[in-house]
FIVOVO-688259 format. One record per atom (N, C-alpha, C): atom name; x, y, z; residue in one letter; residue number from 0. Coordinates in nm, 2 decimals, decimal comma, padded with zeros to 4 digits. Example, Ala and Ser with C-alpha at 12.3 -4.5 7.8 and 13.67 -1.06 7.14 Angstrom:
 atomo     px     py     pz residuo num
     N  01,32 -00,57  00,78       A   0
    CA  01,23 -00,45  00,78       A   0
     C  01,32 -00,33  00,78       A   0
     N  01,28 -00,22  00,71       S   1
    CA  01,37 -00,11  00,71       S   1
     C  01,29  00,00  00,79       S   1
This chain:
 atomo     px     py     pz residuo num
     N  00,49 -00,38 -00,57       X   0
    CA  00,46 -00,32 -00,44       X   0
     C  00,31 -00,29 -00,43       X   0
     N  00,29 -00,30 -00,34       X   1
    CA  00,10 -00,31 -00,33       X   1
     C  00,05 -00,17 -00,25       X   1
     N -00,04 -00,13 -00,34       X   2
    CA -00,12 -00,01 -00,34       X   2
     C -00,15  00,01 -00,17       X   2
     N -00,14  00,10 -00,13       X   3
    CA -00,12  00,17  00,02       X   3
     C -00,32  00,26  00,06       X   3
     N -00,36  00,20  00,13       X   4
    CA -00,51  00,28  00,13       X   4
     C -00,52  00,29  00,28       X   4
     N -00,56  00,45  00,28       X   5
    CA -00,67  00,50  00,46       X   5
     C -00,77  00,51  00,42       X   5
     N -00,85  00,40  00,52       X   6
    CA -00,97  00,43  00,50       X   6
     C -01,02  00,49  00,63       X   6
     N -01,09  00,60  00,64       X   7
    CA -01,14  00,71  00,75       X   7
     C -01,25  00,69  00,75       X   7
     N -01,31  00,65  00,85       X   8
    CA -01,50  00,62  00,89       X   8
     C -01,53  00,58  01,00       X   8
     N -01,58  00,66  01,07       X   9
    CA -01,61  00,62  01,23       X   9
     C -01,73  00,51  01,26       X   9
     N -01,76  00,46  01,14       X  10
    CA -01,89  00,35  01,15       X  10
     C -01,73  00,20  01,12       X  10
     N -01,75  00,13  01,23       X  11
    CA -01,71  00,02  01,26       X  11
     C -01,74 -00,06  01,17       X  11
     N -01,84 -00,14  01,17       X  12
    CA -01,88 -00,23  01,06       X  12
     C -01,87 -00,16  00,90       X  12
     N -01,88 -00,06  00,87       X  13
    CA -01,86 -00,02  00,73       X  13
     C -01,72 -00,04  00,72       X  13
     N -01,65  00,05  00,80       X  14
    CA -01,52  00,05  00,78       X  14
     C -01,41 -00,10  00,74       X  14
     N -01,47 -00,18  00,85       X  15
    CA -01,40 -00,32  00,83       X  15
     C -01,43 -00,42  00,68       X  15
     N -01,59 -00,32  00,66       X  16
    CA -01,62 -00,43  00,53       X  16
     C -01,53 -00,35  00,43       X  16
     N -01,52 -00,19  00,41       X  17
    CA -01,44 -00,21  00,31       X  17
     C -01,28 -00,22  00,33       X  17
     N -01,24 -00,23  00,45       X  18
    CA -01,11 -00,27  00,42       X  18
     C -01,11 -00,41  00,38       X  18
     N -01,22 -00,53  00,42       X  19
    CA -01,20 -00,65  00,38       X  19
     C -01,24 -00,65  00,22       X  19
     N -01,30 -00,64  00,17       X  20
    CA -01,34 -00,59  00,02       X  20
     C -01,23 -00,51 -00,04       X  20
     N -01,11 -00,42 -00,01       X  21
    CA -00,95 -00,36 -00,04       X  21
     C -00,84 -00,51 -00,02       X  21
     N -00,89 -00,52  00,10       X  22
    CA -00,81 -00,65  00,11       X  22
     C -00,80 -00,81 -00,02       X  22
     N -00,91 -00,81 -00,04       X  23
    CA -00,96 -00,91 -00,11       X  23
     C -00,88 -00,85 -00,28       X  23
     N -00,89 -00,74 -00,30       X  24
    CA -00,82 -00,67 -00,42       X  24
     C -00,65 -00,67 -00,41       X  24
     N -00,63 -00,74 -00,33       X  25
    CA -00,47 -00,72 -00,26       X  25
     C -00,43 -00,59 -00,21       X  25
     N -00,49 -00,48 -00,23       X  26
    CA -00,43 -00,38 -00,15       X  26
     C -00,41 -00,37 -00,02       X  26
     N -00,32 -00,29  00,02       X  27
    CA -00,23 -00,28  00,14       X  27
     C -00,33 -00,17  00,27       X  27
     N -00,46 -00,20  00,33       X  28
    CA -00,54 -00,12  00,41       X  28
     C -00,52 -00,13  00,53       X  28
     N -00,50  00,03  00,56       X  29
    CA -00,47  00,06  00,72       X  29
     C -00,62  00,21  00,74       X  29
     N -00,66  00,20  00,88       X  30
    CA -00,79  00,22  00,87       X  30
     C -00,75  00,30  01,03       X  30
     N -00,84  00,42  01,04       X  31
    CA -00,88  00,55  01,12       X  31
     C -01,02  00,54  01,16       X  31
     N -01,05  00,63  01,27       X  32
    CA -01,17  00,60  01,32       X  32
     C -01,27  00,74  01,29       X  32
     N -01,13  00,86  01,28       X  33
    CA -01,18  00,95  01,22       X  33
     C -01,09  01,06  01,23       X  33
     N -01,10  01,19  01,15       X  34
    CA -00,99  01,33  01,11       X  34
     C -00,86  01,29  01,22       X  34
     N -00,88  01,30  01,32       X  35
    CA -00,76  01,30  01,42       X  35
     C -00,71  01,21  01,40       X  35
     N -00,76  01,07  01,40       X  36
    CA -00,66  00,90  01,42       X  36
     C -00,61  00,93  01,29       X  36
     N -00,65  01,04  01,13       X  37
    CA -00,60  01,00  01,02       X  37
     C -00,49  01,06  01,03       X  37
     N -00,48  01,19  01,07       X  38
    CA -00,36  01,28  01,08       X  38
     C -00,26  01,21  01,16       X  38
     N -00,34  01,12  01,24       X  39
    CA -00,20  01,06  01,33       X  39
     C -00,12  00,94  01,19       X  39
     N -00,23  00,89  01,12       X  40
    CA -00,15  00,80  01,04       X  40
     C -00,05  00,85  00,98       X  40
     N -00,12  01,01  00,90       X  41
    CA -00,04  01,08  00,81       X  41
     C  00,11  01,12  00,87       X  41
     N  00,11  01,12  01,00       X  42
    CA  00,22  01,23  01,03       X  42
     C  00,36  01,19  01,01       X  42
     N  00,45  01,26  00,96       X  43
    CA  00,55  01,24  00,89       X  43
     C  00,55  01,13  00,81       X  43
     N  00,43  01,11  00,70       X  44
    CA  00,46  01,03  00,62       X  44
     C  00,31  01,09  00,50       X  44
     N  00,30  01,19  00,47       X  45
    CA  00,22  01,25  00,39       X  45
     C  00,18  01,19  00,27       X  45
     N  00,28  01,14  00,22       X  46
    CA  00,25  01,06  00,07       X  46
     C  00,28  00,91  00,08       X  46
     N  00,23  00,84  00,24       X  47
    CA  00,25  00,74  00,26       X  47
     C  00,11  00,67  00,18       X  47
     N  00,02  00,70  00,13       X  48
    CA -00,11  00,65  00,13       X  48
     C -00,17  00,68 -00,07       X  48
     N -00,19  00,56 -00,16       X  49
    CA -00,22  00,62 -00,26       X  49
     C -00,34  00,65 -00,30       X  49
     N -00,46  00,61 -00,22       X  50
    CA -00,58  00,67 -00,21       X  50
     C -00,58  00,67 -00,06       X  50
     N -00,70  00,77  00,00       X  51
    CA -00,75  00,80  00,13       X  51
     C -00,91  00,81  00,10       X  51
     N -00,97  00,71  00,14       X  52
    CA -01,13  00,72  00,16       X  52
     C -01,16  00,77  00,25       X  52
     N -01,27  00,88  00,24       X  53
    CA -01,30  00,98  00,36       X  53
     C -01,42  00,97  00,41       X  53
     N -01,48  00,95  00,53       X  54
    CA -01,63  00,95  00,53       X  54
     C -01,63  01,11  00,62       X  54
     N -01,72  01,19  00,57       X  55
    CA -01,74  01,33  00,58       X  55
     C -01,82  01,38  00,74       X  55
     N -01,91  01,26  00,73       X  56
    CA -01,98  01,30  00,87       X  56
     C -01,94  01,20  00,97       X  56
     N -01,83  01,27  01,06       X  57
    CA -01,75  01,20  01,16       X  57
     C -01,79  01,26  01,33       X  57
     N -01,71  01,18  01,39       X  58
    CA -01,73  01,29  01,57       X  58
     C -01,57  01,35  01,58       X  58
     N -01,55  01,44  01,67       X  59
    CA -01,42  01,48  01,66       X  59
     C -01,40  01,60  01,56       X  59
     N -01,31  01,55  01,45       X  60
    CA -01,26  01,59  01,32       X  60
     C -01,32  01,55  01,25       X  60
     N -01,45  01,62  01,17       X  61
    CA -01,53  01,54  01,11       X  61
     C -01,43  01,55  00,94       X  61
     N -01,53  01,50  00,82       X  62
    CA -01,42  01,47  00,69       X  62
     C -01,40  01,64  00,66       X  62
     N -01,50  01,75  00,61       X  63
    CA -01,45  01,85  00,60       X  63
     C -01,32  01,92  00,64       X  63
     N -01,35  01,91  00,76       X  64
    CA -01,26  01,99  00,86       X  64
     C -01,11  01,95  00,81       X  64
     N -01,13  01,77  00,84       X  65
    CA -00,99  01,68  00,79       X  65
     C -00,91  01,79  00,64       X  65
     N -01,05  01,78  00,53       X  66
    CA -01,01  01,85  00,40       X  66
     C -00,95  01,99  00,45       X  66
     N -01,01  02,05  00,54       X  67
    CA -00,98  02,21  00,52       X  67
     C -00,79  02,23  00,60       X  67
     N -00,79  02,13  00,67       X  68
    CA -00,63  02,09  00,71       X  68
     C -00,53  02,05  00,60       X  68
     N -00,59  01,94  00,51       X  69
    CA -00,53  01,91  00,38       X  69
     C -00,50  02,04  00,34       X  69
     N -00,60  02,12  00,33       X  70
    CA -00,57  02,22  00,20       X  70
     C -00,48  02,33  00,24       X  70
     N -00,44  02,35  00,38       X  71
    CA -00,36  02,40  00,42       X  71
     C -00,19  02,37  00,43       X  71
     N -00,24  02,21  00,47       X  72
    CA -00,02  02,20  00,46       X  72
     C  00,02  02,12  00,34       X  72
     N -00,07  02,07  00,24       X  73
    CA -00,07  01,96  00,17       X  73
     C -00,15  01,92  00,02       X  73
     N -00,21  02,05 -00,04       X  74
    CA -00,31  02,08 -00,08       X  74
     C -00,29  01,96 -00,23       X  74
     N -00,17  01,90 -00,24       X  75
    CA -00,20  01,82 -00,41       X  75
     C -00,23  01,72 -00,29       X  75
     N -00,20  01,64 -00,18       X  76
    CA -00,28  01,58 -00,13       X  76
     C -00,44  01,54 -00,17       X  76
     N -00,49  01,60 -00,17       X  77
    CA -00,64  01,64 -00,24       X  77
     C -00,68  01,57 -00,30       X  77
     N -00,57  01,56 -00,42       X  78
    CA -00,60  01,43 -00,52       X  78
     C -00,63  01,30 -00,48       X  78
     N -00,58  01,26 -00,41       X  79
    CA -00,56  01,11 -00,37       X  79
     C -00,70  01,07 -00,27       X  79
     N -00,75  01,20 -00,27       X  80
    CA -00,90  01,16 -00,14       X  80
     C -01,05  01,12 -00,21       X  80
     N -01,09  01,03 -00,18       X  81
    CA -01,27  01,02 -00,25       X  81
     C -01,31  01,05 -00,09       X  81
     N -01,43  01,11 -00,12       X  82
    CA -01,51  01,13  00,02       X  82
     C -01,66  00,99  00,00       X  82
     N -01,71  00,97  00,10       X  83
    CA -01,83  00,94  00,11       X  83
     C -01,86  01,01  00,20       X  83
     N -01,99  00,97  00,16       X  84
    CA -02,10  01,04  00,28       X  84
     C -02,26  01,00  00,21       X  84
     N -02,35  01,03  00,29       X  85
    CA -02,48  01,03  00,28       X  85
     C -02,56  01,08  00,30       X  85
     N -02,45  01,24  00,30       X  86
    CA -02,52  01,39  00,35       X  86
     C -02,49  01,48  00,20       X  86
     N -02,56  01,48  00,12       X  87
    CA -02,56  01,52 -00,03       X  87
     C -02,47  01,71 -00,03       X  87
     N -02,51  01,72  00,09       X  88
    CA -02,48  01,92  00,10       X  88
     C -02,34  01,84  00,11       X  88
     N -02,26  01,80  00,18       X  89
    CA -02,15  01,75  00,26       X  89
     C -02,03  01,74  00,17       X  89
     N -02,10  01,64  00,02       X  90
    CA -02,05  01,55 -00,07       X  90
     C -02,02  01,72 -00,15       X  90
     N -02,13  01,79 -00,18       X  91
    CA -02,08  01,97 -00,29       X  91
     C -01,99  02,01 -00,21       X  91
     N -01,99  02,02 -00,10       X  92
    CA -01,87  02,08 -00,01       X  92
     C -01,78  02,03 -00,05       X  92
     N -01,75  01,93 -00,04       X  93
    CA -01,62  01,82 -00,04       X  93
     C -01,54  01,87 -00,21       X  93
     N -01,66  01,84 -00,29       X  94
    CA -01,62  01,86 -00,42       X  94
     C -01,58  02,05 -00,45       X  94
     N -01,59  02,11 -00,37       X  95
    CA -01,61  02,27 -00,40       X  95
     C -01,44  02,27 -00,33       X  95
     N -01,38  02,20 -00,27       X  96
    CA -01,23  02,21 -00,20       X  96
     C -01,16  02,13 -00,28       X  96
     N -01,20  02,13 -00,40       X  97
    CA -01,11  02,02 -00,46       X  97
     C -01,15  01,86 -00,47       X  97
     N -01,19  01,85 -00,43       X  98
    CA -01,26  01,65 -00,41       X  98
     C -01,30  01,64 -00,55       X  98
     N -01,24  01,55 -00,66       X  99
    CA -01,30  01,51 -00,76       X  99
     C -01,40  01,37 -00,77       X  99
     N -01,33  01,35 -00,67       X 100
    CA -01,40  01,20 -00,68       X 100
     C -01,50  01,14 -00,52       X 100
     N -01,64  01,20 -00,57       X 101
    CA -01,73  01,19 -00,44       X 101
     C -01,82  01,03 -00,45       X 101
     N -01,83  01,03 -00,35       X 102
    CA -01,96  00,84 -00,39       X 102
     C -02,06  00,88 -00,26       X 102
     N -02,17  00,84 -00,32       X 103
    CA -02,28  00,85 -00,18       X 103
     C -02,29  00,75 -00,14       X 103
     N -02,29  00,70  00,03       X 104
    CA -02,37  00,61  00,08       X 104
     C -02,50  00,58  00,06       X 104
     N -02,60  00,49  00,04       X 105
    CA -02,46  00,34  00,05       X 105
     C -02,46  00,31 -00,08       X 105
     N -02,36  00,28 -00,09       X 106
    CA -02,32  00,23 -00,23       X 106
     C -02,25  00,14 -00,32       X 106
     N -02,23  00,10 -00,42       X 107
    CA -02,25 -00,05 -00,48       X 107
     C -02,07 -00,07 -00,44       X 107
     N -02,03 -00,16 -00,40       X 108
    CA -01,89 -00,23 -00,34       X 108
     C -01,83 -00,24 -00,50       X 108
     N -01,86 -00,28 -00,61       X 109
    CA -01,82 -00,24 -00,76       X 109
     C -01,78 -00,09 -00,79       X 109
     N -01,83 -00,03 -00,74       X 110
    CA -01,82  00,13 -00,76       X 110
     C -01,74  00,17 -00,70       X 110
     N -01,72  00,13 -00,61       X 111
    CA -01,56  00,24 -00,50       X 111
     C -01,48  00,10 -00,55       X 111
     N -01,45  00,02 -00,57       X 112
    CA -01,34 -00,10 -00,62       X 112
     C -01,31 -00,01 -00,83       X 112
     N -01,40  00,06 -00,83       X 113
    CA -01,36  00,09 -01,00       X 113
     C -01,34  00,23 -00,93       X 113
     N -01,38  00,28 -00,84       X 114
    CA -01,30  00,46 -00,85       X 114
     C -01,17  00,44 -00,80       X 114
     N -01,15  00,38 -00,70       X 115
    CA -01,00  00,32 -00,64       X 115
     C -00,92  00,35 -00,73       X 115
     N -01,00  00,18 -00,80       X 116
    CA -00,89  00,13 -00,93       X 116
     C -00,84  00,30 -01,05       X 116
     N -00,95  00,32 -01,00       X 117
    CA -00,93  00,43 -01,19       X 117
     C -00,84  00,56 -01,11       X 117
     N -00,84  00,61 -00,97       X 118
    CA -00,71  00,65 -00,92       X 118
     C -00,58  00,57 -00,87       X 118
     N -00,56  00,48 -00,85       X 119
    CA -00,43  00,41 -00,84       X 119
     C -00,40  00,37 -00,98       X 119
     N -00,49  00,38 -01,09       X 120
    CA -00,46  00,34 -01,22       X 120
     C -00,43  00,48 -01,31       X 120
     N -00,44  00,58 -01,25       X 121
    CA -00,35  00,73 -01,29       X 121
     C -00,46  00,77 -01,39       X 121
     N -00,54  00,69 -01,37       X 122
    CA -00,71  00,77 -01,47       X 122
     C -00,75  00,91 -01,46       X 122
     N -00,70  00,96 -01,35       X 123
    CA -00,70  01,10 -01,33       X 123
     C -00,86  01,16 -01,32       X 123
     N -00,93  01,10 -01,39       X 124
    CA -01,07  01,21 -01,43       X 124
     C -01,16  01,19 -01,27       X 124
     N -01,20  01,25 -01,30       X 125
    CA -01,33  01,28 -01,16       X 125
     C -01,46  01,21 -01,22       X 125
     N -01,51  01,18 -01,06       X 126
    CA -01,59  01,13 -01,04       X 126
     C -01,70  01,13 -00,92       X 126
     N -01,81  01,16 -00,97       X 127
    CA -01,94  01,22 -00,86       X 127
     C -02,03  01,07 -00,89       X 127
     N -02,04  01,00 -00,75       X 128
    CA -02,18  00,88 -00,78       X 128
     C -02,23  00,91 -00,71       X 128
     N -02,36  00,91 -00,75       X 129
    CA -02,50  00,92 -00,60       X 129
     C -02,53  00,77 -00,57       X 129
     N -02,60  00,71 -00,48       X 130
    CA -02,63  00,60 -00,40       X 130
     C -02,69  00,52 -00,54       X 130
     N -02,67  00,43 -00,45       X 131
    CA -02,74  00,28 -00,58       X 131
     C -02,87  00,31 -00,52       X 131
């Protein structure tokens, strides 16, 4: 059965390259524009997704906000989320609610393909990258 990924990012062209880059790994990517389009994916299907990539600085529902909803109806959810961003305050926040596994923009396409992997691979441990 093939690994299930949301990817959340209101930048169009980012967004499509990494689903095409998930895609290319055979995983199964379905993609949000931002906090609201995610919660629509999630709704009645919470543990439908086994990673959620989050981009933090959104319009609408930015990624925080998304988190601070997580942490309210759904909080082992949590695990399953890496955030980006390219707002370094954004990324400590992220990690201060639980986020173990943060990556800054922009960043090496090797690096979020081995954090993925090392959570769909039950690696468990956390992980903080700053930008290439």
């Amino acid at each position: 059965m093939r690994k299930r990924i949301l990817v959340v990012d209101d930048d169009h062209e980012l967004r499509s390259l990494i689903q095409a880059l998930l895609e290319e790994e055979t995983y199964e990517v379905e993609t949000a524009i931002d906090g609201i389009d995610a919660f629509e994916h999630l709704d009645h299907q919470w543990n439908a997704y086994d990673v959620i990539l989050l981009d933090l600085t959104m319009p609408r529902l930015n990624g925080l906000q998304f988190l601070q909803k997580i942490q309210e109806h759904d909080p082992p959810l949590l695990r399953s989320i890496i955030t980006l961003s390219g707002d370094e305050e954004a990324l400590q926040q992220s990690a201060g609610m639980g986020i173990g596994n943060t990556l800054s923009k922009p960043f090496d396409p090797d690096v979020l393909l081995a954090l993925v992997g090392g959570m769909i691979g039950g690696g468990g441990q956390q992980t903080r990258v700053r930008s290439c």
